[in-house]
N, C-alpha and C positions, 0 to 999 in steps of 0.2 A: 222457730226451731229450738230445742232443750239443749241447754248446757250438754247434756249427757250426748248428746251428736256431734254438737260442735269438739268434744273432746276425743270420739271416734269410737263413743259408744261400745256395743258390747266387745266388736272386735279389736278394739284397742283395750279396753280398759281390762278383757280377760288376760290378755295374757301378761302385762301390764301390773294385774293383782298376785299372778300366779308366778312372775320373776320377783316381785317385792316379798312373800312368803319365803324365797328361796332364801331370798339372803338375811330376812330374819330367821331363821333357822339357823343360820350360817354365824349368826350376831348376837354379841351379850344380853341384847334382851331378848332370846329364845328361851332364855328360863321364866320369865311371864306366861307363856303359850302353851297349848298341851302340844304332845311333841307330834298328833298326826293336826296336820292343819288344814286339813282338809273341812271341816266344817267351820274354823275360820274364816278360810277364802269364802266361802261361800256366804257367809253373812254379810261380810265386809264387801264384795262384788254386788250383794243386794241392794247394801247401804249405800253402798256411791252413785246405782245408779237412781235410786229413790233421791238421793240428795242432788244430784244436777238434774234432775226433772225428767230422768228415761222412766221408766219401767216403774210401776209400785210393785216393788219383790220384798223389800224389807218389811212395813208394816205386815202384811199376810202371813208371814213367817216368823217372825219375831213381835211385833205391836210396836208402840210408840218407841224408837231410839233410845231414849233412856240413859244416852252413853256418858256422864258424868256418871250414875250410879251403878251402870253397868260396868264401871271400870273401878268401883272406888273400892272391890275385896282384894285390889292387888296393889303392892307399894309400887307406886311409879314415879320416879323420880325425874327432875328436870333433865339429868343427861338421860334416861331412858326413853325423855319424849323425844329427845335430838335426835338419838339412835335411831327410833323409829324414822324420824323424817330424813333423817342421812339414807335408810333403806329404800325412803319412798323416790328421796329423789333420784337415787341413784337405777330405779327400776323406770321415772319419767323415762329420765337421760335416753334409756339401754330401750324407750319402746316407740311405738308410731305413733305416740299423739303430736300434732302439728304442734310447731314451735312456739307460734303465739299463745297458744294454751295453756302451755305450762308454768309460768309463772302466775298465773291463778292458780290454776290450780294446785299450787306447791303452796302458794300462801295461805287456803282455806285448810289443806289440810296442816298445815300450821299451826294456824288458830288453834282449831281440833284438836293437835296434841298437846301443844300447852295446856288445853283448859282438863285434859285429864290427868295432869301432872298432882298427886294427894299427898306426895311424901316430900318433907325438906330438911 
């Protein structure tokens, strides 16, 4: 079974993506984002589930990831990457992925933000 099942898959992980959009809207780093984010969500729901092994949506839509250079025309600062991951974890918290999951899952995407952190 993929990662991306074990974490509850499309019906977790949408709405999941779609309360984490909310509250970066909501949060100082919405001035990184264009303001509809709606094709956001939709990349980043691609990307996650390409990345725990569901679904290949991202490459056919987008191509290789890329997300170091994908990220690197916006200044992003270490607390912007916090920010972000304070939104992710706070949208884990608030959704139905089992318990045990999330603490990987918080820590890869982690990773993740730090490593697109370009600004100090």
């Amino acid at each position: 079974m993929a990662l991306w099942d074990d974490l509850g898959g499309d019906a977790v992980m949408g709405p999941l993506l779609r309360d984490f959009y909310a509250r970066v809207a909501e949060s100082p780093i919405a001035r990184l984002f264009p303001s509809d984010l709606e094709q956001t969500f939709v990349r980043q729901f691609a990307f996650q589930s390409e990345f725990w092994g569901g679904p290949a949506r991202y490459t056919p839509l987008r191509g290789h990831p890329r997300l170091r250079a994908r990220h690197l025309p916006f200044p992003i600062r270490v607390e912007d990457a916090e920010e972000w991951l304070s939104c992710m974890r706070a949208a884990v918290a608030a959704s139905g992925m089992i318990a045990d999951q999330r603490e990987q899952f918080i820590e890869r995407m982690r990773q993740i933000a730090m490593a697109m952190v370009n600004t100090y």
